[in-house]
N, C-alpha and C positions, 0 to 999 in steps of 0.2 A: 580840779586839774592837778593832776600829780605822775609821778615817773611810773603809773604805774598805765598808765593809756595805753601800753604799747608792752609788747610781750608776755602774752598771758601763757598758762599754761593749766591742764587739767589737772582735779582735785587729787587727781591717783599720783601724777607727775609730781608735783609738791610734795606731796607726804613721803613718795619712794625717796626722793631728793634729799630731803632732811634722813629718813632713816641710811641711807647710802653715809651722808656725810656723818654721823654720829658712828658709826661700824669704821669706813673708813681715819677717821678720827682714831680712834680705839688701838687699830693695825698701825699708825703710826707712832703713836706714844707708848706702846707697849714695842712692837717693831725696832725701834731705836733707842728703848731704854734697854734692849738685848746686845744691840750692835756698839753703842757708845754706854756701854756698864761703867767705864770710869767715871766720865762724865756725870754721866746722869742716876748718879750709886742715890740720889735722893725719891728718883723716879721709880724704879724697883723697890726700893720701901716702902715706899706706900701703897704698891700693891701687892704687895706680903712676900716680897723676895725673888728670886730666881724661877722657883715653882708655882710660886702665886702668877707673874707676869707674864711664861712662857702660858698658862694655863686659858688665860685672858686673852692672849693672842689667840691661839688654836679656835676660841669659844669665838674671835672676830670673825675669823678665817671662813669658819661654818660657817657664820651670817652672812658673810659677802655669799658665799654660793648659792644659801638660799634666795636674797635676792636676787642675784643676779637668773637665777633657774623660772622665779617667778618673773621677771622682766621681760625675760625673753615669750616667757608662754605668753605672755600681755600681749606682746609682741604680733608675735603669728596669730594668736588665738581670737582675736579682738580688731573688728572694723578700725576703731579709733585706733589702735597699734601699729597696726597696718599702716594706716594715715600719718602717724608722727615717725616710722622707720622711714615712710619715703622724703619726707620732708629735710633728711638728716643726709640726704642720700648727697654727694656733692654732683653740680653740673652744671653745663660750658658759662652759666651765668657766671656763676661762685667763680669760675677759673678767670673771665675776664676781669671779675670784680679784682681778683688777688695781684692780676698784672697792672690793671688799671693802678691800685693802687701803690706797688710798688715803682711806678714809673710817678706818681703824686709826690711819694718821700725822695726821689730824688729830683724833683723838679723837672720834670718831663712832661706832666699833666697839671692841668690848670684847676681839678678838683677831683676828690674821691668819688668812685663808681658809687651810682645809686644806690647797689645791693650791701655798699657798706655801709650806710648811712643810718645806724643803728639809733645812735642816740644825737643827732645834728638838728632837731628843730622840724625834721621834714611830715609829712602827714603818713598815716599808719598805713596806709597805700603802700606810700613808697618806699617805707622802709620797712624790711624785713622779718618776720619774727626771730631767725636766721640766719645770721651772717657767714661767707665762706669761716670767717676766724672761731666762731661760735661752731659750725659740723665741725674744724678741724680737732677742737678742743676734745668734742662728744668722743670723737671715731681716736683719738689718741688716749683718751682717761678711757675709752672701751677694751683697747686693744693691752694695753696696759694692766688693768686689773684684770683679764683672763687670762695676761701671761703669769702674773703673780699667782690666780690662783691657782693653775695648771704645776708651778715650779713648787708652789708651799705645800700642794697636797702632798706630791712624789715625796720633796721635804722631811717631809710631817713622818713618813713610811720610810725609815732612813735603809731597811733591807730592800724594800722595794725598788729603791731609787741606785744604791750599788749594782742593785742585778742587771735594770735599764743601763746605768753607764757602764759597767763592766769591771771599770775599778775604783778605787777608793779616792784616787786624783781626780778623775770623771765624774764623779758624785760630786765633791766640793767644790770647782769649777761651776756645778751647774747650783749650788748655793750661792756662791760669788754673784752666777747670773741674776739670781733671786733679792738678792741683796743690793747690783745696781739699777735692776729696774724700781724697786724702793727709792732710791734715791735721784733716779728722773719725777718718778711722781711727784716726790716732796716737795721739787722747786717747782714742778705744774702746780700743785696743790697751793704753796704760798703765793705765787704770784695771781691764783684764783681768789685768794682769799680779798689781797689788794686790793684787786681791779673791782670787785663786785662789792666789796664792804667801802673801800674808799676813793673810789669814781664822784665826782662830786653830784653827782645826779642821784647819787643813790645811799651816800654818807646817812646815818651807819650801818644801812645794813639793806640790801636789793629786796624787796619786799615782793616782789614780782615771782621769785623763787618759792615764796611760802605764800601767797593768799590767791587762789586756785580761780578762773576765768569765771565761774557761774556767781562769783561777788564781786567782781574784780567790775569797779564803774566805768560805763563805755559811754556815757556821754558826758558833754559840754556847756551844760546849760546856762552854767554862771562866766562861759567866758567871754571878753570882748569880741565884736562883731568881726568875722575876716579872720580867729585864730582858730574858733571851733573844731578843725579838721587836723590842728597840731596833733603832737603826741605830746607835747606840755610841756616839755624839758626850756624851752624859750619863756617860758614865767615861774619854772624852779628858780630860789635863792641860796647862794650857798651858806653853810653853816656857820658862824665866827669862829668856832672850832676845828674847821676843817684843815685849813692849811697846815697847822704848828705837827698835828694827830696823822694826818696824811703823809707830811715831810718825815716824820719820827718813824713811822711803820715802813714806809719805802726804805730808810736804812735799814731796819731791821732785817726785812725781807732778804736787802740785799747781804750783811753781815751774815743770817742763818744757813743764805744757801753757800756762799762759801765755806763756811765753818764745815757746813755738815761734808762738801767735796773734799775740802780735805782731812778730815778727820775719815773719811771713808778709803783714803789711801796709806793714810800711816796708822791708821788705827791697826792693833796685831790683832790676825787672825781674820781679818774682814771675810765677808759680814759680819760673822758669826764666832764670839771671843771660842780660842779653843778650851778658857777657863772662866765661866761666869762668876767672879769676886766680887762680892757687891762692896764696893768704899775701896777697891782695890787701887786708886788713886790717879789722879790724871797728871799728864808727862807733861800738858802747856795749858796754864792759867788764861792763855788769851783765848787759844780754843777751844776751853771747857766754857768760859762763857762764851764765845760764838756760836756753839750748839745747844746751851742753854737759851741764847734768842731765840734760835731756828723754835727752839720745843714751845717759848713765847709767843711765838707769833700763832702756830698754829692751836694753842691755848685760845687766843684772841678769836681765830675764827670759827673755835667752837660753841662760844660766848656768843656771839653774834648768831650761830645757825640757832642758836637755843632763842636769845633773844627774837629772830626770825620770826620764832613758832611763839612764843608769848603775843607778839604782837597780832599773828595770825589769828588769834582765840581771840582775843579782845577786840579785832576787829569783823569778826564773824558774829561773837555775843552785840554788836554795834548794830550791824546786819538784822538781826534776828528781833530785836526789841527797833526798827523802822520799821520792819515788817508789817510787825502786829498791831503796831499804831495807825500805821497810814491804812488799812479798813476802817478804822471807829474814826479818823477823821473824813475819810467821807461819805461815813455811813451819816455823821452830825451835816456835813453839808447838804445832803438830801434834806434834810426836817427843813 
């Protein structure tokens, strides 16, 4: 009985997942070791300077495209695609769930709508694979990353992108754009990293993301009579470690995304320095490390998606060696 009874997802889903967020990962730490060079003049050395790191970005950039090209063909091209686009799709349920629930946080309703009832204890029925908060996350990180990569290609083709805006203020304008939708991501992205690494249901790491439905255990067999039909989260225990590790990442969280808001206002030349200096020096010690946390944190939830997929493998190789025993045990039970 474990958090993973309930929300499964197929083998293709996982693996695009993990590869998404390692690409994505990449475009951020390269991304903003471009736009905060003061700050982060440690981050660009280690990827061999200004030419090594814009170079890395470019080599993410392509990769988000190619996924995302392959996603979409999965998409249209494939029954099962077909089946997880409409599932994504929001409707009138999701809308009453989001009013229901907002009339809950202000004490208007006496409990949350069933369809939010993700991780509450209730049976796999009735809760969700789904939640309104869950499409809105999908259809916002969608919308999101194909405005990024629509803005970084133009970008990327700095004649190309003059000629579209017509002049050289119209070009950087629509860099600026490129630059704050980066910076809506980042605090999507940390406060993803949060919820899903340190939800206490799933401390440390959503295992449901990386170990795909065809192994993923769908029954109950060891549990008390009357729980069977749970989703298990009512006989999770939490970790002794969680609170101290949870309360420390929530400041974090919160410290990085301010850091980065502001440093993306007084940073000169935003996004994009008009001089990339690497050690060229930062103007506030308290800021260079707030954006130092921001780049922490998301460090941390790269660690985890990695950890993720180790754990994924060892528990597939776990899989694989029950397999091949339970024939020879009862093939001996027949003698």
């Amino acid at each position: 009985m474990t958090n993973l009874d309930h929300g499964k997802f197929a083998r293709v889903t996982t693996i695009f997942h993990s590869l998404l967020a390692l690409d994505v990962f990449a475009l951020f730490f390269t991304g903003y070791a471009v736009m905060f060079n003061d700050e982060l003049w440690w981050l660009i050395e280690l990827m061999g300077g200004s030419t090594g790191v814009l170079a890395v970005h470019r080599l993410a950039g392509m990769t988000l495209v190619a996924l995302t090209s392959f996603w979409i063909a999965l998409m249209v091209l494939t029954p099962g695609g077909r089946g997880s686009f409409r599932e994504v799709i929001p409707s009138k349920v999701d809308i009453d769930a989001m009013i229901q629930d907002v009339r809950f946080a202000l004490g208007r309703a006496d409990e949350r709508h069933p369809n939010a009832r993700q991780f509450s204890g209730y049976t796999a029925e009735d809760a969700p694979l789904l939640t309104y908060v869950g499409k809105g996350v999908i259809w916002i990180f969608s919308i999101e990353l194909f405005l990024l990569m629509i803005s970084g290609l133009l970008i990327w083709s700095k004649t190309g992108l003059i000629q579209i805006m017509a002049t050289k203020t119209a070009a950087m304008a629509f860099v600026v754009f490129h630059g704050l939708l980066g910076v809506i991501m980042l605090m999507g992205v940390m406060f993803h990293i949060y919820e899903h690494g340190f939800h206490p249901a799933f401390y440390p790491v959503e295992l449901k993301a990386f170990i795909p439905q065809d192994i993923t255990p769908s029954y109950h067999g060891d549990s008390p009579e009357g729980t069977r039909d749970k989703t298990g989260i009512d006989r999770l225990a939490l970790s002794p470690s969680w609170k101290w590790i949870a309360n420390l990442m929530g400041v974090f969280v919160v410290v990085g995304i301010v850091s980065v808001l502001i440093g993306s206002i007084f940073d000169e030349g935003y996004p994009v320095p008009r001089e990339l200096a690497v050690g060229g020096g930062p103007t506030n010690v308290l800021l260079t490390i707030g954006i130092n946390i921001g780049i922490l944190v998301l460090f941390v939830g790269l660690v985890l998606s990695m950890y993720g997929n180790v754990l994924r493998r060892r528990y597939e190789q776990q899989v694989r060696k029950e397999r091949r025993e339970t024939p020879m045990a009862d093939g001996q039970g027949d003698d």
